[in-house]
N, C-alpha and C positions, 0 to 999 in steps of 0.2 A: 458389252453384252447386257439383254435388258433383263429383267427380273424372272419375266417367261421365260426365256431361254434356259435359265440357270436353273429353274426349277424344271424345268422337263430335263435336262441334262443327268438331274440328280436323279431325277426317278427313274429314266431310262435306264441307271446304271446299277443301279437298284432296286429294284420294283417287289422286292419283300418284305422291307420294310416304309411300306409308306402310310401314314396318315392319311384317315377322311379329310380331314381338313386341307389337307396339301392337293392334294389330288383332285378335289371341287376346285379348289383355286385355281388349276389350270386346266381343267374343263370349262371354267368361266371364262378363263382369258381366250377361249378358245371360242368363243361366240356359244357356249350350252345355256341353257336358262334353265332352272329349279321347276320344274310344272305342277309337282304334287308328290307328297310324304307320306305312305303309308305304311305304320309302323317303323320299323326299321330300313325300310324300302327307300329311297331319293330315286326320283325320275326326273333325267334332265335330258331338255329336247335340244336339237342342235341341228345345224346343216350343213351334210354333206354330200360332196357331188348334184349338189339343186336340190336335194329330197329332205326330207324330213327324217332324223333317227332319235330314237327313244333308244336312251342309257341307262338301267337300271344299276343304282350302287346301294348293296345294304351296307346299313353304317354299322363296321367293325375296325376296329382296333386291333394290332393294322391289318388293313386290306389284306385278303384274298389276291393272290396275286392274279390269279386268272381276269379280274374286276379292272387291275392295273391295266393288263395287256390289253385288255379289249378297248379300253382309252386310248390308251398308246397309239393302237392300229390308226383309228378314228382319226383321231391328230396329226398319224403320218397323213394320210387324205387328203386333210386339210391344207395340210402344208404344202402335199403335189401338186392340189388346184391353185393356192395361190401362187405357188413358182411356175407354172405354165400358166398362168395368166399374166407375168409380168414379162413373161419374154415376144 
């Protein structure tokens, strides 16, 4: 199991408490890029289903869970395009 997996496993199972920091890191793995910090604000862009989507995460200790889920969803996406693309 690679390092991704385990980290999205744990947060999936938990998503109350998780670190900014844990949670960039698997928006990163996930192809998001950093675009611009304002204030507390992090904007990171990413592609899903061919389009463009901007992720707002304000950096708190921990996370808003609502901030989790809406990653979470994104990353399910992600994950449906690339397994219907490999079949």
């Amino acid at each position: 199991m690679s390092k991704r997996q385990k980290l999205l496993i744990r947060i999936r199972r938990n998503p109350k408490n998780i670190s900014f920091a844990d949670l960039r890191n698997l928006i990163e793995m996930y192809g998001f890029v950093l675009k611009r910090t304002k204030g507390s604000h992090h904007s990171f862009l990413g592609k899903v289903g061919g389009q463009s989507v901007l992720l707002v995460i304000p950096y708190d200790q921990p996370l808003k869970t609502v901030y989790v889920k809406k990653a979470l969803d994104l990353i399910e996406q992600i994950e449906r395009e690339t397994s219907s693309q490999e079949d």
